[in-house]
Biotite code that builds the C-alpha atoms (Angstrom):
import biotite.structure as struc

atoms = struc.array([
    struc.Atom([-1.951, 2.634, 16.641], chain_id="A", res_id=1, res_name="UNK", atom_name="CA", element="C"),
    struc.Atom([-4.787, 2.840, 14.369], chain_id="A", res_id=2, res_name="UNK", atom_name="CA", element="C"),
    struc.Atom([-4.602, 3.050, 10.556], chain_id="A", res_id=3, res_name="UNK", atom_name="CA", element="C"),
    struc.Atom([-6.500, 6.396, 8.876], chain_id="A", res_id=4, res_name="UNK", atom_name="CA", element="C"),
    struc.Atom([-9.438, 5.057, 7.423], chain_id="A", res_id=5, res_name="UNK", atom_name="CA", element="C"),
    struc.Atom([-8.466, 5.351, 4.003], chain_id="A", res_id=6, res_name="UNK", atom_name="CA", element="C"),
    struc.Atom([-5.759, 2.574, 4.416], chain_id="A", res_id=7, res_name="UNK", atom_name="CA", element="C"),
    struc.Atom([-8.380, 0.453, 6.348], chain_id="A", res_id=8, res_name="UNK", atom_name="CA", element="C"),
    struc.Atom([-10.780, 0.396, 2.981], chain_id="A", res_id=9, res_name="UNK", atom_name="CA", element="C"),
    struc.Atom([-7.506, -0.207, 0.713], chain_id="A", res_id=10, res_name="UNK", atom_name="CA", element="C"),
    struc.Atom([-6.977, -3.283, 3.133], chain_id="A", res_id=11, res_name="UNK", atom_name="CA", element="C"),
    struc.Atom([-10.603, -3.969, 2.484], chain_id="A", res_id=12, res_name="UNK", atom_name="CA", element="C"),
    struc.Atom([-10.155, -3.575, -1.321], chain_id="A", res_id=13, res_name="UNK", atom_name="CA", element="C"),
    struc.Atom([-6.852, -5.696, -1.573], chain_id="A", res_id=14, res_name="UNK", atom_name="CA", element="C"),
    struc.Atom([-7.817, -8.329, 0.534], chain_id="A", res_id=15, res_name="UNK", atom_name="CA", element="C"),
    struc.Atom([-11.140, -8.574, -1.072], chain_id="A", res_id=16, res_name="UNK", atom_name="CA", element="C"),
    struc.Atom([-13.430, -8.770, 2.468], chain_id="A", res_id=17, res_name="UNK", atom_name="CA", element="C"),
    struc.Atom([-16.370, -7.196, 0.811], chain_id="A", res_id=18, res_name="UNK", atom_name="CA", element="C"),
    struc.Atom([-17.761, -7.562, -2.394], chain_id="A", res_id=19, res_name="UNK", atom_name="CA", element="C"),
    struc.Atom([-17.236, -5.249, -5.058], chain_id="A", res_id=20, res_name="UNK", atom_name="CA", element="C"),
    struc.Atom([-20.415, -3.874, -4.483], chain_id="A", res_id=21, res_name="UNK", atom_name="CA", element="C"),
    struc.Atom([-20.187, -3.757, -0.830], chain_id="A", res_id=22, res_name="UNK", atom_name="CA", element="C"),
    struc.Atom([-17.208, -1.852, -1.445], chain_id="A", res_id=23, res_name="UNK", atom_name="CA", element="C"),
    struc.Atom([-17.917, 0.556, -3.867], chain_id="A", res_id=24, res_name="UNK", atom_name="CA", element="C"),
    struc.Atom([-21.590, 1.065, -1.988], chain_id="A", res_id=25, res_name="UNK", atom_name="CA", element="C"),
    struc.Atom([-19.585, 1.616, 1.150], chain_id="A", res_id=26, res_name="UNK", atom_name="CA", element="C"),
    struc.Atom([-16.812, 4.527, -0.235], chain_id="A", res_id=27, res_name="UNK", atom_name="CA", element="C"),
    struc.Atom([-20.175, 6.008, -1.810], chain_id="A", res_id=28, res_name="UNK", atom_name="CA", element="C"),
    struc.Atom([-21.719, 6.071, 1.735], chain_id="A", res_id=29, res_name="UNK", atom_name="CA", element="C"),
    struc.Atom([-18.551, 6.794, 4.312], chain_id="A", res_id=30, res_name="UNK", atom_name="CA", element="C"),
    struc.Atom([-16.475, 8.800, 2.030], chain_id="A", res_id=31, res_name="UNK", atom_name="CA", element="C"),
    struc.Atom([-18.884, 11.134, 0.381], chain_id="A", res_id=32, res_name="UNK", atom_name="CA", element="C"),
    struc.Atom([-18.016, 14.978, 0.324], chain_id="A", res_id=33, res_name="UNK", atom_name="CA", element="C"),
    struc.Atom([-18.366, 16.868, 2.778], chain_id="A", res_id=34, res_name="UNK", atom_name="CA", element="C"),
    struc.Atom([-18.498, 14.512, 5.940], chain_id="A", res_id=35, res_name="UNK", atom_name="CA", element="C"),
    struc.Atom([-16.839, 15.978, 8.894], chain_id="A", res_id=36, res_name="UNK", atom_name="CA", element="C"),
    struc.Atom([-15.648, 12.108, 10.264], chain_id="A", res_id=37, res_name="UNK", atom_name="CA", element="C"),
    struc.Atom([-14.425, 11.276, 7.043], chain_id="A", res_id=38, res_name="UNK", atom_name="CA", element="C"),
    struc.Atom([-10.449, 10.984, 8.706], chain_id="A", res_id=39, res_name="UNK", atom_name="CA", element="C"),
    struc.Atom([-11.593, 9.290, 11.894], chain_id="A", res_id=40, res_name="UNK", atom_name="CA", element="C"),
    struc.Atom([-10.786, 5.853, 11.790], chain_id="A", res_id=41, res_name="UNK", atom_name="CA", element="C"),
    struc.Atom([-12.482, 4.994, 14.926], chain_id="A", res_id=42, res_name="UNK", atom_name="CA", element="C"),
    struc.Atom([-15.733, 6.033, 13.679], chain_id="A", res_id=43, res_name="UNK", atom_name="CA", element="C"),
    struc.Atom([-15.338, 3.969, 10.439], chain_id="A", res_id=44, res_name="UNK", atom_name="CA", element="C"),
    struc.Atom([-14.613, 1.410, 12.412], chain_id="A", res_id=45, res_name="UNK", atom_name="CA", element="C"),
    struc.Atom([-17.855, 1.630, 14.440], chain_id="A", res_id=46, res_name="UNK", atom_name="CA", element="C"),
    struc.Atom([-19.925, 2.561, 11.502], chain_id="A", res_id=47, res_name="UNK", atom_name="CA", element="C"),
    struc.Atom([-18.547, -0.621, 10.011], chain_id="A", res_id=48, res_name="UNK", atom_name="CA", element="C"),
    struc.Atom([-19.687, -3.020, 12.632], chain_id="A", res_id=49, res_name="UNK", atom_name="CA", element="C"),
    struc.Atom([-22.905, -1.317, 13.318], chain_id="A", res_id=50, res_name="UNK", atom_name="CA", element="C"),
    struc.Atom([-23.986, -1.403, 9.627], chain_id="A", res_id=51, res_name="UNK", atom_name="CA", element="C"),
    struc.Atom([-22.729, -5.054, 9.515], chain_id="A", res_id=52, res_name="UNK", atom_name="CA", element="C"),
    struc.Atom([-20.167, -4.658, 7.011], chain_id="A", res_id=53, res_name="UNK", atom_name="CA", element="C"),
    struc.Atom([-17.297, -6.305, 8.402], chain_id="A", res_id=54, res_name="UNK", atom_name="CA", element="C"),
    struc.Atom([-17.082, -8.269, 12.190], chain_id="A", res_id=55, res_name="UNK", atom_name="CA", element="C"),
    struc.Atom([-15.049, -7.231, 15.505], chain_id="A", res_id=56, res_name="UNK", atom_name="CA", element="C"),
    struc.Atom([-12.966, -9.537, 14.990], chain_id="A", res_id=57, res_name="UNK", atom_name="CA", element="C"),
    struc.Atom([-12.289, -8.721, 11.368], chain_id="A", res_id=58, res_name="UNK", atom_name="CA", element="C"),
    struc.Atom([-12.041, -4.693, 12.137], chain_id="A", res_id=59, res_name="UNK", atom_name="CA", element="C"),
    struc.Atom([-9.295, -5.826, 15.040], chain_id="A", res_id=60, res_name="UNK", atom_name="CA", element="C"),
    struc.Atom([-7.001, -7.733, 12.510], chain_id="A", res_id=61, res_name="UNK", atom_name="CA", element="C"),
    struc.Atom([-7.529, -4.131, 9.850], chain_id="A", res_id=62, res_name="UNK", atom_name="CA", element="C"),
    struc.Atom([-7.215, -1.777, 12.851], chain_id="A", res_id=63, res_name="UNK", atom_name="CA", element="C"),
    struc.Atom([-3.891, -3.400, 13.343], chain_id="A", res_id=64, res_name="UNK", atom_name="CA", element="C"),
    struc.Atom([-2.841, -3.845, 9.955], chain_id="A", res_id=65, res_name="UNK", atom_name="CA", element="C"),
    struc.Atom([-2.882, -7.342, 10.132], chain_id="A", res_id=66, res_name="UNK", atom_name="CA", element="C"),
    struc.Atom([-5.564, -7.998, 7.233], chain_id="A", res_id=67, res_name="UNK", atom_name="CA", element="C"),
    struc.Atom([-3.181, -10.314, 5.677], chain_id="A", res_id=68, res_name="UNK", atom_name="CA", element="C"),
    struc.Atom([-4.117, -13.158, 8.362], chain_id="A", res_id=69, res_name="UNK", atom_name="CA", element="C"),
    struc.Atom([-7.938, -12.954, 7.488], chain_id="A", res_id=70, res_name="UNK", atom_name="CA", element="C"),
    struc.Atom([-7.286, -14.517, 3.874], chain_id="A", res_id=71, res_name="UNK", atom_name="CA", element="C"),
    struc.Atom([-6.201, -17.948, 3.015], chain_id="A", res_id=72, res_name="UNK", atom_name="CA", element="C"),
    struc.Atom([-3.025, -18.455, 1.635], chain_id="A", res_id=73, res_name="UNK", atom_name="CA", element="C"),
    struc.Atom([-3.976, -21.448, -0.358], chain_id="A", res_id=74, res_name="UNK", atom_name="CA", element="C"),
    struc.Atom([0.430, -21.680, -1.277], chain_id="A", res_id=75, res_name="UNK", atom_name="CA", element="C"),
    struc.Atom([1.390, -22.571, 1.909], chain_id="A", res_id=76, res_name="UNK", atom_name="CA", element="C"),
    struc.Atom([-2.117, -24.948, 2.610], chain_id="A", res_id=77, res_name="UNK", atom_name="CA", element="C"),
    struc.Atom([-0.572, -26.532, -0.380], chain_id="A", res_id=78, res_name="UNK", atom_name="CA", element="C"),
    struc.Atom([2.676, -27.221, 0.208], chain_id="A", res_id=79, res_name="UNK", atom_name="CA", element="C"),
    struc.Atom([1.836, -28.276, 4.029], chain_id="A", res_id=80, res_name="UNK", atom_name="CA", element="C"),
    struc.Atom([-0.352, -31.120, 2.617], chain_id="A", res_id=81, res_name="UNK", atom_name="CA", element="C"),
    struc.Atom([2.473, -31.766, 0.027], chain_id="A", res_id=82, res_name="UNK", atom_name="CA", element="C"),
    struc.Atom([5.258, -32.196, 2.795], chain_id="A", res_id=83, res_name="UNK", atom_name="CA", element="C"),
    struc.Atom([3.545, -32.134, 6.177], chain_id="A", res_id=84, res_name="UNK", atom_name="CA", element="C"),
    struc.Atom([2.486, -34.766, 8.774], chain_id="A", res_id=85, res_name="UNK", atom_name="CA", element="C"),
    struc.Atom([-0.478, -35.709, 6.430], chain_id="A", res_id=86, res_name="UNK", atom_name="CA", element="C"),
    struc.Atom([1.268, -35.923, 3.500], chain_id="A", res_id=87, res_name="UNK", atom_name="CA", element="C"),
    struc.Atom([-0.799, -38.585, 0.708], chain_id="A", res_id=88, res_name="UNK", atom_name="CA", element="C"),
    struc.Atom([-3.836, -38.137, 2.562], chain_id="A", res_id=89, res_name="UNK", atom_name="CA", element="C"),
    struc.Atom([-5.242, -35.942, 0.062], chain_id="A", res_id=90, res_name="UNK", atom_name="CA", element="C"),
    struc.Atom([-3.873, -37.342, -3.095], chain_id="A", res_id=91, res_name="UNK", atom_name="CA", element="C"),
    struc.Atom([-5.821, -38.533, -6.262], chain_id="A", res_id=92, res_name="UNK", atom_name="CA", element="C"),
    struc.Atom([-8.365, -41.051, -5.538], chain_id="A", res_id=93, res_name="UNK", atom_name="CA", element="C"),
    struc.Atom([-8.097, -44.250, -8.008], chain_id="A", res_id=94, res_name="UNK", atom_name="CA", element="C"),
    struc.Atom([-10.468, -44.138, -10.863], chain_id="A", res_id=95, res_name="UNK", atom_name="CA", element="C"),
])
């Protein structure tokens, strides 16, 4: 099922996959008054990727609301290094 576009750019915005300018320069292009393919998410999509905003493989993860998989979470990186197989392999270095 896809997402209407307007949750695809808040994934975009919360998730932080463009730059604040990116993202305000792309709501200023897309989502201007007046455009008939404003609601069609499949467009968006396509207009994305054409005007090299975002990748395929990053539109398939927002399509899908699945965005949350694109970012680090740098929590559990942390506690894996803390507790997991390579645990000590990153600690401090002597001084």
């Amino acid at each position: 099922m896809q997402l209407p576009a307007e949750d695809l750019l808040a994934q975009i915005e919360e998730h932080h996959l463009l730059s604040p300018e990116d993202a305000a320069a792309l709501k200023t292009r897309w989502f201007r008054p007046g455009r008939k393919e404003v609601q069609d998410a499949a467009r968006f999509c396509e207009w994305l990727r054409v005007n090299n905003y975002l990748s395929e493989f990053v539109l398939a993860a927002l399509s899908r609301g699945k965005a949350d998989l694109l970012t680090l979470n740098q929590y559990r990186l942390t506690d894996l290094v803390r507790t997991g197989a390579q645990a000590g392999d990153f600690g401090e270095v002597p001084g």
